[in-house]
Steps between C-alpha positions, in 0.01 A plus 500: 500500500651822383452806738282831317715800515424801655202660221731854517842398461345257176366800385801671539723214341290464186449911467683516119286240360269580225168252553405307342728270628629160512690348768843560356411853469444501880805322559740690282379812695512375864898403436546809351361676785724260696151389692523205788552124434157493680355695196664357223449152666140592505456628151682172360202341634271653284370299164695583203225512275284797695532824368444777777289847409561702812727454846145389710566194241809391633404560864160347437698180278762440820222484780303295340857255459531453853 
């Protein structure tokens, strides 16, 4: 079971990305925002084939992973 970051600091991790997005999108941005191995371990969770419209997509995807 993965552990679902802090909603701000993902927000703040994943600011630069232009949504839609996919989960490399998310990914790329939270190591280039050098984000947490919580957060990246979290958004490696996600399914690679969902495509993300808006940031409440990503929260909303990783609490419903628990």
């Amino acid at each position: 079971m993965t552990t679902i970051p802090n909603p701000i600091d993902l927000l703040k991790n994943l600011s630069d990305v232009e949504f839609p997005a996919n989960k490399q999108d998310l990914l790329r941005a939270a190591r280039q925002h050098k984000a947490s191995k919580d957060i990246i371990k979290a958004l490696e969770t996600l399914p690679d084939h969902d495509i993300f419209d808006d940031p409440s997509d990503v929260t909303d995807a990783l609490s419903t992973m628990r």
